[in-house]
MARVO-480302 format. One record per residue (C-alpha): y, x, z; residue number from 1. Coordinates in steps of 0.001 Angstrom, whole numbers. Example, Ala and Ser with C-alpha at 12.3 -4.5 7.8 and 13.67 -1.06 7.14 Angstrom:
BEGIN
<<-4500; 12300; 7800>; 1>;
<<-1060; 13670; 7140>; 2>;
***
This chain:
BEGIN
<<-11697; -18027; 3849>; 1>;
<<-8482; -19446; 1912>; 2>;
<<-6722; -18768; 5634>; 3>;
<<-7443; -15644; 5477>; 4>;
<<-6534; -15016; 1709>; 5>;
<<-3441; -16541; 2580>; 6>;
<<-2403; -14154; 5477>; 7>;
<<-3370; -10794; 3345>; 8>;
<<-433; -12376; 546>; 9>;
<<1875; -13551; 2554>; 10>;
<<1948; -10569; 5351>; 11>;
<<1095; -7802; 2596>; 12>;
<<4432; -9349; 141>; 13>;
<<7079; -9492; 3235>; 14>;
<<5835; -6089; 4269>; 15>;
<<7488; -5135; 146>; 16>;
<<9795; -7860; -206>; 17>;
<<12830; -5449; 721>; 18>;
<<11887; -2846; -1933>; 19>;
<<14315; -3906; -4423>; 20>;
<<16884; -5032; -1599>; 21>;
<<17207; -1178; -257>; 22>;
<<20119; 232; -2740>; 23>;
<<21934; -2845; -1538>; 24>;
<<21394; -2087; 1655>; 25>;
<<22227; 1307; 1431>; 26>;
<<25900; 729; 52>; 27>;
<<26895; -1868; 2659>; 28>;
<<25470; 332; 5987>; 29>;
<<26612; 3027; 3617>; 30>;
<<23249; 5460; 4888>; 31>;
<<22109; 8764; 3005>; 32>;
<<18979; 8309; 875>; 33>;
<<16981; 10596; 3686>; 34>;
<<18138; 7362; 5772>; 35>;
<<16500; 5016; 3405>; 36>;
<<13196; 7074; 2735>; 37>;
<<12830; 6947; 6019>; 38>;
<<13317; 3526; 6506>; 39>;
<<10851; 2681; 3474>; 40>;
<<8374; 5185; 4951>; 41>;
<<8473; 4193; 8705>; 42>;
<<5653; 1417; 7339>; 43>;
<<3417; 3397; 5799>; 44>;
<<3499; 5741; 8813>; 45>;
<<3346; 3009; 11523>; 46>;
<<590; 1325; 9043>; 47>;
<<-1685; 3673; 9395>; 48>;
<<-2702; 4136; 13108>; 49>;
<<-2325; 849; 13605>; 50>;
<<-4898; 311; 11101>; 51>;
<<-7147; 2670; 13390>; 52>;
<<-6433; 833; 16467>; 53>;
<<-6385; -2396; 15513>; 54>;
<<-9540; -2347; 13344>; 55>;
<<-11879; -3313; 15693>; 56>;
<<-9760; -5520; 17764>; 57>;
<<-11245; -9222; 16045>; 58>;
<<-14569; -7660; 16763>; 59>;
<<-13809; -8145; 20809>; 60>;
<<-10990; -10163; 21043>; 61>;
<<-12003; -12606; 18295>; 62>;
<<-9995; -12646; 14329>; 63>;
<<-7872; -16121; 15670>; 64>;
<<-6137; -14130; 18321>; 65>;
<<-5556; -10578; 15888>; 66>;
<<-4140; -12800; 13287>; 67>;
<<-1444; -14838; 15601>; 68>;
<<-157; -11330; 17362>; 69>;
<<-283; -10025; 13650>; 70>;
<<2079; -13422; 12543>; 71>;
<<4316; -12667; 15326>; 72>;
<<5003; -8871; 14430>; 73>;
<<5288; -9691; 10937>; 74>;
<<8108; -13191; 11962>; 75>;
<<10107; -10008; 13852>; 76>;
<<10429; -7866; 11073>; 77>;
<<11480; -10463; 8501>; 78>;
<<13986; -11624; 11723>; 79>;
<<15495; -7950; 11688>; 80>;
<<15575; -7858; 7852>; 81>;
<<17403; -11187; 7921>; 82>;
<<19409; -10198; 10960>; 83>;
<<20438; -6511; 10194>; 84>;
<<23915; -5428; 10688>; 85>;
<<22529; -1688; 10611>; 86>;
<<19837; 668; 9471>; 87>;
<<18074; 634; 13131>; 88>;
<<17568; -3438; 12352>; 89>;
<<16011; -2258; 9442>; 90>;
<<13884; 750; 10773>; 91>;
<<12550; -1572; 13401>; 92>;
<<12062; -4127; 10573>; 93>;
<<9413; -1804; 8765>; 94>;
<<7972; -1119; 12344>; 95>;
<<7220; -4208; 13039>; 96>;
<<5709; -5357; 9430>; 97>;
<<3134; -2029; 9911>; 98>;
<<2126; -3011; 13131>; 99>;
<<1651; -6471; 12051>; 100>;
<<-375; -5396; 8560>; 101>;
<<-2450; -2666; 10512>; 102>;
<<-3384; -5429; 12308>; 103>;
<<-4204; -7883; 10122>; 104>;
<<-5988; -6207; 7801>; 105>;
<<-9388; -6176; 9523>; 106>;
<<-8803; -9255; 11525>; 107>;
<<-8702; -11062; 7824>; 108>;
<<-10815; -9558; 6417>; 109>;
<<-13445; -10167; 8765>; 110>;
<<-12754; -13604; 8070>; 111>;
<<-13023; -13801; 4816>; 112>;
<<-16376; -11626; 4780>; 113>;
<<-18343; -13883; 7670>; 114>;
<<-16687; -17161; 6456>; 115>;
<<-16668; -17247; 3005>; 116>;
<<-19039; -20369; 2196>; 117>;
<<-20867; -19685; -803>; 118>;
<<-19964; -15920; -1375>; 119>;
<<-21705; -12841; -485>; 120>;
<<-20282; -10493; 1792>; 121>;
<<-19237; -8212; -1779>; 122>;
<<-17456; -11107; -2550>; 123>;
<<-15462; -11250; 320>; 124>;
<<-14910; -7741; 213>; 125>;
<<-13399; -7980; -3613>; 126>;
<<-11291; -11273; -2697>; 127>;
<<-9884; -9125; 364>; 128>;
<<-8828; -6483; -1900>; 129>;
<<-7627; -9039; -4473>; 130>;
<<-5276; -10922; -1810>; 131>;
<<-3737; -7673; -376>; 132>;
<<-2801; -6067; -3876>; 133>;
<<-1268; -9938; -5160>; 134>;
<<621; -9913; -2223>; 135>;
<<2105; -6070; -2632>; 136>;
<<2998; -7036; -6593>; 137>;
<<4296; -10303; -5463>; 138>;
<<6537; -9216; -2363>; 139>;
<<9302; -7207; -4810>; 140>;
<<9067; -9408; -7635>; 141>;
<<10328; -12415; -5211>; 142>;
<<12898; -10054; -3784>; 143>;
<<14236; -8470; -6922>; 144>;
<<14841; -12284; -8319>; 145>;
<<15779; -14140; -4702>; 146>;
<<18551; -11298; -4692>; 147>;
<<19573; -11597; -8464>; 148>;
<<19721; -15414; -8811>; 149>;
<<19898; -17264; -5181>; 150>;
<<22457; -17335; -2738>; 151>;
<<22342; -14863; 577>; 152>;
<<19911; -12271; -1141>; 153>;
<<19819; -10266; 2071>; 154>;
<<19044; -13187; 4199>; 155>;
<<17428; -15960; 2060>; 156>;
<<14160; -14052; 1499>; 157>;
<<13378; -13665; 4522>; 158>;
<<14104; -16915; 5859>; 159>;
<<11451; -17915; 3382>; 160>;
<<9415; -15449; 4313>; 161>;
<<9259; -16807; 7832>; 162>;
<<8620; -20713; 6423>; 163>;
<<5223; -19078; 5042>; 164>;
<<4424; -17626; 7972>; 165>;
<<5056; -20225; 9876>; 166>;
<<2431; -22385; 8063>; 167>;
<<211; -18982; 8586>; 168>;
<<287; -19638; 12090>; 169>;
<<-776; -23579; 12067>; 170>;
<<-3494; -22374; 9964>; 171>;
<<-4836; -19722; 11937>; 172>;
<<-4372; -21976; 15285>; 173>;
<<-6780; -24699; 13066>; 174>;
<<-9747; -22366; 12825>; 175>;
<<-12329; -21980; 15612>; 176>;
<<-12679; -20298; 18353>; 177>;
<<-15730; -17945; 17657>; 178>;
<<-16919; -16226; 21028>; 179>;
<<-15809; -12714; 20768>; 180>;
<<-18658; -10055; 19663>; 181>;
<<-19852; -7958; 22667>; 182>;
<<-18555; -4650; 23166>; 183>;
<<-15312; -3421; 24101>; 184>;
<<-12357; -2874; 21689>; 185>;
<<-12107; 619; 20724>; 186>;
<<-9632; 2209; 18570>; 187>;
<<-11584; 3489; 14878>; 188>;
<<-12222; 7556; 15429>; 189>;
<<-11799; 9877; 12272>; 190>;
<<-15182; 11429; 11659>; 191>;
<<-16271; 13267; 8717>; 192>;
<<-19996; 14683; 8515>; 193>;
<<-20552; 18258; 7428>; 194>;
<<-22412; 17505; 4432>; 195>;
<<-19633; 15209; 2731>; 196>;
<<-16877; 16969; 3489>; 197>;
<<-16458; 18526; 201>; 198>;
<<-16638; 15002; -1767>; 199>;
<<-14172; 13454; 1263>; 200>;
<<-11551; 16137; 928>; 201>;
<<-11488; 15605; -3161>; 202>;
<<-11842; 11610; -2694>; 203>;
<<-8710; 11612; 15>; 204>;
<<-6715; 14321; -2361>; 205>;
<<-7138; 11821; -5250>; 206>;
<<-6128; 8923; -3036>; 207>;
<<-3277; 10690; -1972>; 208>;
<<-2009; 11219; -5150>; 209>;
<<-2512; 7832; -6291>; 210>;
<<-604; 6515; -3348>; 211>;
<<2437; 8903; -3947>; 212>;
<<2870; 7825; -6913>; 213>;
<<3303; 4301; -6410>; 214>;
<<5192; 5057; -3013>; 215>;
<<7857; 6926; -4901>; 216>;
<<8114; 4286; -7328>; 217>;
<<8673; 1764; -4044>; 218>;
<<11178; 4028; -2222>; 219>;
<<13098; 5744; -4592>; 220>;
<<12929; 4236; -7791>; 221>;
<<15335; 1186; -6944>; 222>;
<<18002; 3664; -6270>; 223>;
<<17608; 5299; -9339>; 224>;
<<17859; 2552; -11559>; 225>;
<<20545; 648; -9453>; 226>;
<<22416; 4338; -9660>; 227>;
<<22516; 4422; -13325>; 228>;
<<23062; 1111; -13824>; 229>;
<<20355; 246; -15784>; 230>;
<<18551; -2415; -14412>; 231>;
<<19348; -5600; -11819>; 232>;
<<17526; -6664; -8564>; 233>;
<<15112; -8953; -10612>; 234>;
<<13864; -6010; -13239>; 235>;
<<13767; -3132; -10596>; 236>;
<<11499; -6067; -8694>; 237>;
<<9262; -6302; -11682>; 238>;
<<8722; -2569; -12595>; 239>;
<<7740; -2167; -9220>; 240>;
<<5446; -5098; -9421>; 241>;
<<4000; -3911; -12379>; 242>;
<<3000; -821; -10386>; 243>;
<<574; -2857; -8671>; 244>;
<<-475; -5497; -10800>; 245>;
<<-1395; -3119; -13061>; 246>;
<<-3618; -1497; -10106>; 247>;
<<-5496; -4673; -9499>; 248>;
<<-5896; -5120; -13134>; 249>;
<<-7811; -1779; -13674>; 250>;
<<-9714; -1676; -10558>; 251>;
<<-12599; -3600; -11935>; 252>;
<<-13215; -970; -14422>; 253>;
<<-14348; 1668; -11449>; 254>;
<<-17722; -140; -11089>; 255>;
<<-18465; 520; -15190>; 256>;
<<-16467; 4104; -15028>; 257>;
<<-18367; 5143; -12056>; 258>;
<<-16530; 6840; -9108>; 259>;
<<-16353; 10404; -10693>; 260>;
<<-15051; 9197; -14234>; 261>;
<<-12340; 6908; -12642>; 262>;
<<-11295; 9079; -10788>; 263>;
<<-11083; 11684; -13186>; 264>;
<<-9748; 8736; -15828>; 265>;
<<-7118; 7996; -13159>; 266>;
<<-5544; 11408; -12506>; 267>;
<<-5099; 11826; -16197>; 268>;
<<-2912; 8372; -15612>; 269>;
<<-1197; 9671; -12987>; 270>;
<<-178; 13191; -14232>; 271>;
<<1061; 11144; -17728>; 272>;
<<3614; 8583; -15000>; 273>;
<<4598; 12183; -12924>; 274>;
<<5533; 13551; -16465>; 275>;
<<7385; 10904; -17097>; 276>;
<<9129; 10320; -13791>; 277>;
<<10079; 14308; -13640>; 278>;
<<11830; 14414; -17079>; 279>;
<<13841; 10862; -16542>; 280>;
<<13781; 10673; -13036>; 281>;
<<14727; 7030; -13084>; 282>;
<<17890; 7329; -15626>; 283>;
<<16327; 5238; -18174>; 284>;
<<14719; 1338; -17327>; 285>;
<<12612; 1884; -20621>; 286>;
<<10782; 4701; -19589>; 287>;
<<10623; 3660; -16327>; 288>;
<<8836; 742; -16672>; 289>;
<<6659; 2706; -18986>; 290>;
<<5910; 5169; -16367>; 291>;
<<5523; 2183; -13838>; 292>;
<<2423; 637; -16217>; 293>;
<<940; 3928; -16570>; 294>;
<<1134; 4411; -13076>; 295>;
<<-355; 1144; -11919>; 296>;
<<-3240; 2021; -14016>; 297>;
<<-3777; 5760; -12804>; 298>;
<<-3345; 4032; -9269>; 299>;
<<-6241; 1743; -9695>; 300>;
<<-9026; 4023; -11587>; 301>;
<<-7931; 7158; -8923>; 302>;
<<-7477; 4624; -5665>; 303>;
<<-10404; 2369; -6371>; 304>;
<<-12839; 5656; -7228>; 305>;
<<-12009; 7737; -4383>; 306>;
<<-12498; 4835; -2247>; 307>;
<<-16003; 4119; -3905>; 308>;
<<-17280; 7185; -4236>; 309>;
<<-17112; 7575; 43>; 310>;
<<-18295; 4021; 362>; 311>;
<<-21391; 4988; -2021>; 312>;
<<-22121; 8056; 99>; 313>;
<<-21157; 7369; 3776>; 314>;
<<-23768; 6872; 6085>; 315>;
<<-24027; 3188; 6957>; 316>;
<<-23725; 4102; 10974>; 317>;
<<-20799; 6457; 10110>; 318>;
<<-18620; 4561; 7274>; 319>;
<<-16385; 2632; 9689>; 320>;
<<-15167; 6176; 10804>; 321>;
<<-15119; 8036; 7469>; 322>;
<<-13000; 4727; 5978>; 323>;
<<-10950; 4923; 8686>; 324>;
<<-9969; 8649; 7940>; 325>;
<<-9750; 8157; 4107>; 326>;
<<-7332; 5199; 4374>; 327>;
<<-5314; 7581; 6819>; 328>;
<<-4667; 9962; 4415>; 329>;
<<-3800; 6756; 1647>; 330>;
<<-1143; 5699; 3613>; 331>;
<<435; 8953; 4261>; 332>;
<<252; 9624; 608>; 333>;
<<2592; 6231; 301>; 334>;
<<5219; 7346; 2864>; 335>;
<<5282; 11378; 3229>; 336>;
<<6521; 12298; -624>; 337>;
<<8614; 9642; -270>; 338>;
<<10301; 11670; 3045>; 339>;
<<10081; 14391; 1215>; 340>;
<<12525; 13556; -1589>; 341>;
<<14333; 12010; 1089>; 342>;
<<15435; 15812; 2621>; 343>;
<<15529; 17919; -735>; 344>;
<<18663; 14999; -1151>; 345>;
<<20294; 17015; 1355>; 346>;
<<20992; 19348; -677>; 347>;
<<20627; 17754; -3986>; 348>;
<<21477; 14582; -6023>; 349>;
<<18786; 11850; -5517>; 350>;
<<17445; 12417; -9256>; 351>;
<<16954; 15899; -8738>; 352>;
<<14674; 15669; -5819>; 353>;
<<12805; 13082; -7386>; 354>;
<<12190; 15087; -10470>; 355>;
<<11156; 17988; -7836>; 356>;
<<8580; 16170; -5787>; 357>;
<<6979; 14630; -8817>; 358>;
<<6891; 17811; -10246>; 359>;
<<5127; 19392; -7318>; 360>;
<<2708; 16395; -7376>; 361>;
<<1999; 16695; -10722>; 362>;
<<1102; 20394; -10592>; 363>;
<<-1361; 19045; -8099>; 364>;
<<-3024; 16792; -10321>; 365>;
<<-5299; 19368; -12061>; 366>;
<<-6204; 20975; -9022>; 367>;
<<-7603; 17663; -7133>; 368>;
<<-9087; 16991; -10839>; 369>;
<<-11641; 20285; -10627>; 370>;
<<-12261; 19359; -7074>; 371>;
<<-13497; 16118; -7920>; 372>;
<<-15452; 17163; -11177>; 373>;
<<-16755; 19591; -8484>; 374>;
<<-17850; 17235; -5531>; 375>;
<<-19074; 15283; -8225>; 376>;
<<-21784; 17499; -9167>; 377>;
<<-22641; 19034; -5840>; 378>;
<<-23091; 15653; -4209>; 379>;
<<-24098; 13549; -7045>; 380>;
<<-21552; 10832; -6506>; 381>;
<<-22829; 7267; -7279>; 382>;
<<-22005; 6064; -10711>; 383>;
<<-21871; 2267; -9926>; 384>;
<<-20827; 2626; -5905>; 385>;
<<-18367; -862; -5198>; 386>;
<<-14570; -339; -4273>; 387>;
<<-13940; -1393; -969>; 388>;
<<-11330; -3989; 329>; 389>;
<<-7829; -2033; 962>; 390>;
***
């Protein structure tokens, strides 16, 4: 169980350790920021079919062997971060680290489900969920103050990053050998039933949102700040850690809520940190980290009950599939905004494009709102339904 605690941290904070590194980056390869929203988004996009393909991989080939290919994608793209001498290194940096965390993610969490001594299999689920959310609020704080207060920021952290994984892989080659489930490894298929469709689309919308929030504040917002010159690597680091430690903190609060009313509680978060992010658009740390708070909490409530309210409904012989679709849509919600401020800066200044896209995104917000109030009703979404592991 702790190995598999301890690969979800370490794999899920070098897959955000560069976040606070990228307006560095972007002055000494001197890139356009459609370069570097690509480069942030490349993850998130490689992320999520691998997470589809690789889901069911420790069910036939066994967690040990998921979790050692997983270390080795994840030792390349630190190696290309700590390597790079141009944006490709980099692009094939964020590559590798989705590959590596699409594959992990089951693979550990498997292990922490069936091997967790003591716990139920909810347990396992919630310490999952825990682990991969430390290590995302974790990964840009240690950037921001590696590159603030320790010699070769753009090397340094990831020549850490590579110790830890390195221990990763003595403790993954110490487990056992379980024999290998029958059945043959088959990528996850997308499959929504008729009669949920209604309380999926609203559930994925709300997810969606949730996620583009906090992926604009991990793409863009670094440049922003650094920009203005309002904040150093180590703050930018922390506002976006708050982003997520602020999710894990409120995610608890879904099972009370109930999926409908944190959803619902959520949104009402998120349209508050869009407001925020439109009028300022980075220009002031203040608000910023203001916004950041606000939107670590609207990510929670929003993330946590979309994802509960399809885990309280699916059918049991169908939920593998329906996750699989829903966490499709999350991690396009991280990456696609993100590309999307990245080519209205073709035309415009980085702060106006931001302001744009968060405006769009927040004129959303009362529309996925009805829809859930809606699918609420009609389907009679659970009140205490459990948020699954991310």
């Amino acid at each position: 169980m702790r190995t598999g605690l301890y690969l979800l941290v370490v794999l899920t904070a070098g897959a955000y350790l560069p976040s606070p590194l990228y307006p560095a980056y972007q002055r000494v390869f001197e890139v356009g920021d459609l370069a570097m929203t690509l480069i942030y988004a490349t993850f998130a996009l490689v992320s999520a079919p691998a997470l589809l393909l690789f889901g069911s991989a420790s069910d036939a080939l066994g967690p040990r062997s998921v979790l050692r290919a997983s270390i080795v994608l994840a030792a390349v793209g630190s190696a290309c971060f700590a390597l790079a001498s141009g944006p490709v290194w980099l692009l094939a940096g964020r590559a590798a680290q989705g590959l590596a965390l699409g594959a992990a993610t089951g693979a550990a969490s498997a292990l922490i489900s069936e091997l967790s001594h003591g716990h139920s299999r909810v347990s396992g689920t919630v310490l999952a969920s825990t682990a991969f959310v430390a290590g995302t609020a974790a990964g840009p704080v240690a950037g921001g103050v590696l590159a603030e207060y320790a010699p070769a920021p753009q090397v340094l952290p990831y020549v850490l990053h590579l110790v830890l994984l390195g221990v990763g892989w003595f403790r993954v080659s110490a487990l056992p050998a379980p024999a290998p489930r029958p059945g043959r490894w088959t990528p996850t298929r997308p499959e929504i039933p008729s009669g949920m469709r209604l309380l999926f689309a609203s559930a994925a919308a709300t997810g969606f949102l949730a996620w583009t929030v906090a992926g604009l504040f991990l793409a863009v917002i670094p440049a922003l700040l650094d920009g203005a010159a309002q904040a150093g690597q180590a703050l930018i680091g922390c506002i976006l850690g708050a982003v997520l430690l602020c999710s894990v903190l409120t995610q608890p609060l879904v099972a009370r809520l109930g999926a409908r009313r944190a959803q619902l509680a959520g949104l009402g978060a998120l349209l508050i940190s869009l407001g925020l992010l439109a009028l300022t658009a980075g220009c002031s740390a203040s608000v910023t980290l203001v916004a950041a708070v606000v939107a670590g909490a609207g990510n929670g409530l929003a993330y946590g009950g979309a994802a509960a309210a399809i885990d309280g409904s699916a059918p049991a012989a169908k939920r593998g599939a329906i996750t699989g679709a829903l966490y499709l849509v999350f991690y396009l919600g991280a990456g696609a905004p993100a590309v999307a401020v990245g080519l209205v800066t073709l035309e415009h200044p980085l702060a106006t494009a931001t302001s744009w896209v968060t405006a769009v995104a927040a004129g959303f917000v009362p529309l996925v709102g009805t829809a859930v109030a809606v699918a609420g009703r009609v389907r009679g979404t659970p009140i205490l339904a459990r948020p699954p592991a991310r």
